[in-house]
N, C-alpha and C positions, 0 to 999 in steps of 0.2 A: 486454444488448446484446453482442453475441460479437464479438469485440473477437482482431484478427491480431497473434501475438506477432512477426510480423517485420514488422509498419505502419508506416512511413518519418513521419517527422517532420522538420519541419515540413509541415502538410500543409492545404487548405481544408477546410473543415466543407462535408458532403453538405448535399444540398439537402432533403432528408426530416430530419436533423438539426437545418438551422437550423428549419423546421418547427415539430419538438418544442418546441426550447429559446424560441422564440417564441410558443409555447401559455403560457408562464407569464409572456410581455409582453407586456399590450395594449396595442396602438399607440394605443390612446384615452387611456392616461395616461403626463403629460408625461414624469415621472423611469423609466418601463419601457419608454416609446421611447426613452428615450437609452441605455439600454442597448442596445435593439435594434441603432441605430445605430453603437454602439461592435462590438458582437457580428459585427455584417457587415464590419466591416474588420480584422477579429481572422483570425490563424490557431491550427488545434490545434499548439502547439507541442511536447508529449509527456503522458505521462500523470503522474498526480497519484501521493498513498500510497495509494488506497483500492482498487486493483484497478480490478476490467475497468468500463469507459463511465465512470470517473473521469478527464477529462483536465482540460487547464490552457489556456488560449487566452491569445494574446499578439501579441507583432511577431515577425517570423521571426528575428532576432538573441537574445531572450532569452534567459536561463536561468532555468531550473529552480531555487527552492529547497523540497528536499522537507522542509528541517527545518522551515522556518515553519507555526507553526499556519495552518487554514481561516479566511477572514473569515465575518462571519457573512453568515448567508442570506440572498439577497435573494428569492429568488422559489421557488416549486416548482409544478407542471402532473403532476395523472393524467392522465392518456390510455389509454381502452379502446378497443380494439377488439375485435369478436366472438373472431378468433385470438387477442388476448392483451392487453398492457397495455405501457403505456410508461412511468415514472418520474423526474421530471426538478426536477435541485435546480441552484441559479443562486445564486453565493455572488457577495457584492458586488465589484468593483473593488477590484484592492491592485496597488499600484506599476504599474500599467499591463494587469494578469492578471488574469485569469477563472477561476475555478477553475470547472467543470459537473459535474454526475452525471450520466447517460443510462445507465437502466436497463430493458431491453426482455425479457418475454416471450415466445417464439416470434416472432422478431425475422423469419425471414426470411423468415415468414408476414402480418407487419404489413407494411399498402399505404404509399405516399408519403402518398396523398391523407387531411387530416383531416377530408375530410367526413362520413366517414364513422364519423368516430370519438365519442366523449362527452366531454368534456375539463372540468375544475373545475379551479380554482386559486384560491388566497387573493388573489393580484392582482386579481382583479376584484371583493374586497371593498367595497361604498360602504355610508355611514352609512343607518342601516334597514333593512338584509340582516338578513335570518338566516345561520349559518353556511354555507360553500360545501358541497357535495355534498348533505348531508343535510336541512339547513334546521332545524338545532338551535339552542337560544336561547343567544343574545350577548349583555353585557351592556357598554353603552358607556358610559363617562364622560368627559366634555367634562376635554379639558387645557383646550384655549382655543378660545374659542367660533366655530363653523364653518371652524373653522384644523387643529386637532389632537386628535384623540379616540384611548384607550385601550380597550380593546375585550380583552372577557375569554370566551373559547368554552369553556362547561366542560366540554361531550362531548369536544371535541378535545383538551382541555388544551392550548390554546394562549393566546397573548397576543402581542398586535400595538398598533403606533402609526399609523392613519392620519394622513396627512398631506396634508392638502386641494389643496396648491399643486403638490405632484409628484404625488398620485395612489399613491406607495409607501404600501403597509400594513408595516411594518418591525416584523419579529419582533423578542422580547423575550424570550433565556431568562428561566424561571420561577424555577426554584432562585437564580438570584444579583437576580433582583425578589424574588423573596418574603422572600430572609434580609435585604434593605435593611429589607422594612417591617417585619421582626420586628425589628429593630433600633430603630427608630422608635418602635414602638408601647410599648418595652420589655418586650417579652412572650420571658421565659425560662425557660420549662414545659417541657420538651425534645420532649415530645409535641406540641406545636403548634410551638414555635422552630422543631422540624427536621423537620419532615411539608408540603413545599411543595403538594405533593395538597391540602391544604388550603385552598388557594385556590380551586379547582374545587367542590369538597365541601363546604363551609363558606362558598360566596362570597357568600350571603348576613348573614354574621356582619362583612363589610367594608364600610363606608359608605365613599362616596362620595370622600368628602374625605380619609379612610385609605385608598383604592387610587391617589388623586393623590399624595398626599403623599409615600408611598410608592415611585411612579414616581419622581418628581421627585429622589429621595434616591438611590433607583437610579441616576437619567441623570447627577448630578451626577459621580458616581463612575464610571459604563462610561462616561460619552458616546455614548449607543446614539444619539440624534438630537439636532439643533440646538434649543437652546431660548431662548430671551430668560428669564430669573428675575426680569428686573427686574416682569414683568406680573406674575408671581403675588404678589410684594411690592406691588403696587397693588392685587390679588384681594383682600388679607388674607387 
C-alpha cells in the first residue's frame, strides 16, 4: 500500500480501508463485530515499526509506544483482485490500540468496490470446514464440547482455538504449543523436542488427549484464551 511520507496524523481511516480491514470481520460473528465496532470509532493515529501500511489506530490524544511488542493476531483477510491483491493482518486490542497491516499490490489500480474481488480469511472458520482458501484437511479436537474446539491445518501450519460464543478462531503460535507439549509428554530427543514442524508432519503420531493436554499446559502459561480448568478436572 504506498503509503505518503508527509501523511498528517492523526487522521480517519478511507472508506476502501475500512473495507479491507473489515474483510477479515464478519459482522456475523459476535467478538469480529466488536471489533468492527471499535474499529469505526478508531482513528490512524501514526504508524507502527513495520514500515509502509503498518499503522496503529487509536483516540486522537494517544501516543505511540513503538518499544512494546505486537499483540497477538486477531484476524487476517487476502483479498484479490484481477490488478492485484490486498493483505490485511488485525492484531488484538492493547490499552485501547489497534495495531493493522494493509498491505496492497498495484494499489492504485485496486477498486473501492469488493465485489469484485475473492476474499478468504480464517475468520470465517466454523466447525466442519475444511481449511480457508484451499479446502485442505483440519483436524479438530473438542476442548469442551460445542463451546471450544482446537483445530490443527497442517498444509497451513497453523493452529487456532474456536470459540463458539464470540465466533473468534484465535491463533495459537506453534513453537511455544508444541515445546508445552514436549514438555508434557517428556519427550527429549532433540530431534523431535525442537522440530515444532512436527506437529504438522507427524500429527498423526498425537492423540487426541496429547494435543488437549498439551494446549491446556500451553494456555495455563501464555493465557492465549479464557478457560474454566475446573471442567476438565471433572473430564478426568
Amino acid at each position: 500500500m504506498q503509503q505518503n511520507i508527509n501523511e498528517k496524523f492523526p487522521r480517519e481511516l478511507s472508506a476502501r480501508e475500512k473495507n479491507w480491514l473489515f474483510a477479515a470481520l464478519p459482522e456475523n460473528k459476535l467478538g469480529y463485530k466488536q471489533y468492527r465496532d471499535i474499529i469505526e470509532n478508531l482513528l490512524v493515529i501514526g504508524c507502527g515499526r513495520f514500515g509502509e501500511g503498518n499503522f496503529i489506530l487509536g483516540e486522537k490524544d494517544d501516543k505511540i509506544d513503538l518499544d512494546a511488542s505486537s499483540s497477538p493476531i486477531l484476524a487476517v483477510a487476502n483479498i484479490t483482485f484481477d490488478v492485484g491483491k490486498v493483505y490485511v493482518t488485525i492484531h488484538e486490542e492493547l490499552e485501547g490500540q489497534i495495531e493493522v497491516d494493509i498491505k496492497a499490490t498495484a494499489d492504485e489500480n485496486i477498486p473501492d468496490d469488493l465485489s469484485q474481488a475473492k476474499v478468504w480469511t480464517y475468520s470465517d472458520w466454523m466447525p466442519g470446514d475444511k481449511a480457508p482458501f484451499d479446502k485442505s484437511y483440519v483436524r479438530e479436537v473438542k476442548l469442551i464440547k460445542k463451546e471450544i474446539i482446537l483445530v490443527i491445518a497442517p498444509v497451513h501450519k497453523k493452529v487456532w482455538v474456536y470459540n463458539a460464543k464470540s465466533g473468534i478462531n484465535h491463533f495459537v503460535p506453534v513453537t511455544n504449543y508444541y515445546n508445552e507439549m514436549m514438555i508434557l509428554l517428556n519427550i527429549k530427543d532433540p530431534e523431535k523436542a525442537l522440530n515444532p514442524g512436527r506437529l504438522f508432519t507427524n500429527l498423526d503420531e498425537f492423540t487426541d488427549q496429547q494435543l488437549v493436554q498439551g494446549f491446556l499446559a500451553y494456555n495455563k502459561y501464555w493465557q492465549r484464551i479464557e478457560l474454566d480448568y475446573s471442567y476438565f478436572t471433572k473430564e478426568g
